[in-house]
N, C-alpha and C positions, 0 to 999 in steps of 0.2 A: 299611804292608804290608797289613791289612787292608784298604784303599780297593781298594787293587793287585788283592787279591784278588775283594773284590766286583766290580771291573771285569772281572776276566777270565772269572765263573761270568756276569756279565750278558752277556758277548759272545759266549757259546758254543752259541749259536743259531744265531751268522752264520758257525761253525766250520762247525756239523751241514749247513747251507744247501752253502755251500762242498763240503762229501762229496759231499752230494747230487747236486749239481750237477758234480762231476767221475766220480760213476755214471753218470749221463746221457751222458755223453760216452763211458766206457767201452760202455753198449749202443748207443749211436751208432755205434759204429765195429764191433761184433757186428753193428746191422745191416746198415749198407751202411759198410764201410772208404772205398771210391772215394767216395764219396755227401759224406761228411764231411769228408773232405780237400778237396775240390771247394769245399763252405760254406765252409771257414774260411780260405780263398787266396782268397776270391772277389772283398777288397778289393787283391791284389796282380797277379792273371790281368789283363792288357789285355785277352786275347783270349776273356770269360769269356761265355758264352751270346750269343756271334754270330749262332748259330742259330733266326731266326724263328717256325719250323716243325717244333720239336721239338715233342714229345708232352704236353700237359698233364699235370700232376705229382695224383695224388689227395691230398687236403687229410688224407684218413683211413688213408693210408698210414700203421704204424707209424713211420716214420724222419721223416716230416713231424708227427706228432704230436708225437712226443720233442722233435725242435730247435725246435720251436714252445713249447712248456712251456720249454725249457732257456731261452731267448730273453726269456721274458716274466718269471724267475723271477729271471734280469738285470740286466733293466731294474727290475724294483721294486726290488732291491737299491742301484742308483743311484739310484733314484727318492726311494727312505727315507733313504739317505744324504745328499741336497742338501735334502730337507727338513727333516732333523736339522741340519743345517747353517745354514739359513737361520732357522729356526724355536727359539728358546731354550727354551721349553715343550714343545717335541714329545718325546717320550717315544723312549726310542730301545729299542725292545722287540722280541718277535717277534709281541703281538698287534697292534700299528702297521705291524711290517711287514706282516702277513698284510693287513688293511684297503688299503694301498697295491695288495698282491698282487690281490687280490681286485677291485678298480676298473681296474688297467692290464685285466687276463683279461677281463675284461665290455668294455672297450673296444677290444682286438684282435679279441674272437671278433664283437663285433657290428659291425667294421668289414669283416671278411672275409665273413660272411653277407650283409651289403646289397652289396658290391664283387660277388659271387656274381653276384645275382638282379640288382642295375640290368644286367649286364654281360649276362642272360640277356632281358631288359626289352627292352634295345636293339639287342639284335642282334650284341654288338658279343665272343661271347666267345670269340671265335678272333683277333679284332685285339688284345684287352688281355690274352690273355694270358703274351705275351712284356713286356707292360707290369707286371703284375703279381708272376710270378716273379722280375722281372731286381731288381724292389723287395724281397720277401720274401728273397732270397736274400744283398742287402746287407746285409738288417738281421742274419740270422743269423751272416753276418761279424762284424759291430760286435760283436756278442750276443758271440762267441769272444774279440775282441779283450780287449771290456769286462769279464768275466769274468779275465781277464790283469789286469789294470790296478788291478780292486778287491781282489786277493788281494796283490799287492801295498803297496798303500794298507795295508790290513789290517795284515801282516807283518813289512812295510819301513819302517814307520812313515814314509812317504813325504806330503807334507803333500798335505791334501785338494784344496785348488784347481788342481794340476798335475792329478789326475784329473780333474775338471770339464772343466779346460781341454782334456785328451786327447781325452774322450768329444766333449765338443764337437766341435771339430776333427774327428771321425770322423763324426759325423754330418753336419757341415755337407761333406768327402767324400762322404758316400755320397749324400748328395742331385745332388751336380754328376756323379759317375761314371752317376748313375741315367739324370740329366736327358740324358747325352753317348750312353748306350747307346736312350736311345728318343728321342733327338730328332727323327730322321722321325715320327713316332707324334704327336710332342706339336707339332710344326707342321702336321702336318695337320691336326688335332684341336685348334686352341690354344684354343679356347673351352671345350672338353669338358674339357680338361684342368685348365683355372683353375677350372673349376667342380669338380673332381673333388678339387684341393687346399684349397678351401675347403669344400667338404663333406666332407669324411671325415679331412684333414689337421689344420687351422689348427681349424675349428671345435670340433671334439670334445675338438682339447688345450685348446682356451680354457676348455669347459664342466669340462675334470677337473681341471685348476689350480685355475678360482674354487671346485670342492668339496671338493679336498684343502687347500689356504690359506684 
């Protein structure tokens, strides 16, 4: 009973997290209701940003701020969790999680600051940025889904590797829906583009694997 107990005051961080993270979505939807509905359909819409030629979205919009923190706050939680998993000694805490938190955040914001400026570099920031919404906008999907899927885990006593296996699955989706909605883009561009997945994609996760493992 007491083990019980100390399990459940150790895991009630990732309760507080959980609150948190369904406030988020309450002023998500204060701010833009349409906005939010939109992100979290955005892995079931076929017909989800057709549109080329829409308006660039401001990065520092409140509503793109919130589901960008909601998103990244997420993925560390998955993140902590397959390292808890894979790792016997990894401590399964909320100062571990924060350290996770704290490397994904430095590796989103500094992927979006250089994606910014090469794209201002070269000319190119009216071609990539249906390139680059049609991506951000997947991931805030998953982010919705994944969020589903870990409160469950949590709850449902639902065994972990079915969640891996889901999250999986969704990402390896949202890569092919990505790849299907800018395939003009990434054929005209195939060079620009290999070079764009291994600079900013493949490499950075390589370098925050070898520093988290």
């Amino acid at each position: 009973m007491q083990a019980v107990e100390k399990i459940s005051l150790a895991n009630n961080w990732i309760t507080g997290i959980f609150l948190f993270l369904f406030l988020s979505i309450v002023l998500l939807k204060l701010l833009d209701s349409k906005r939010l509905k939109e992100s979290f359909f955005t892995f079931f819409n076929l017909s989800f940003l057709e549109d080329e030629d829409t308006e660039p979205t401001n990065f520092f919009d409140p509503f793109q701020i919130v589901i960008f923190f909601f998103s990244i706050v997420v993925l560390s939680l998955l993140t902590h969790k397959i390292i808890v998993f894979k790792i016997v000694n990894f401590q399964n805490t909320f100062s571990t999680f924060l350290q996770v938190f704290i490397a994904l955040l430095i590796y989103f914001l500094s992927k979006r600051i250089l994606e910014y400026f090469l794209s201002l570099l070269f000319l190119i920031k009216k071609g990539i940025h249906f390139f680059l919404t049609s991506k951000y906008n997947y991931l805030y999907s998953l982010s919705f889904l994944t969020y589903v899927a870990l409160i469950i885990n949590e709850y449902a006593a639902i065994n972990e590797l079915y969640i891996f296996y889901f999250t999986g699955f969704l990402f390896v989706t949202r890569f092919i829906f990505f790849a299907i909605r800018n395939k003009k883009l990434i054929f005209n561009k195939l060079f620009y583009f290999i070079l764009y997945i291994c600079t900013f994609e493949i490499a950075p996760l390589f370098v925050l694997s070898k520093l988290m493992f």
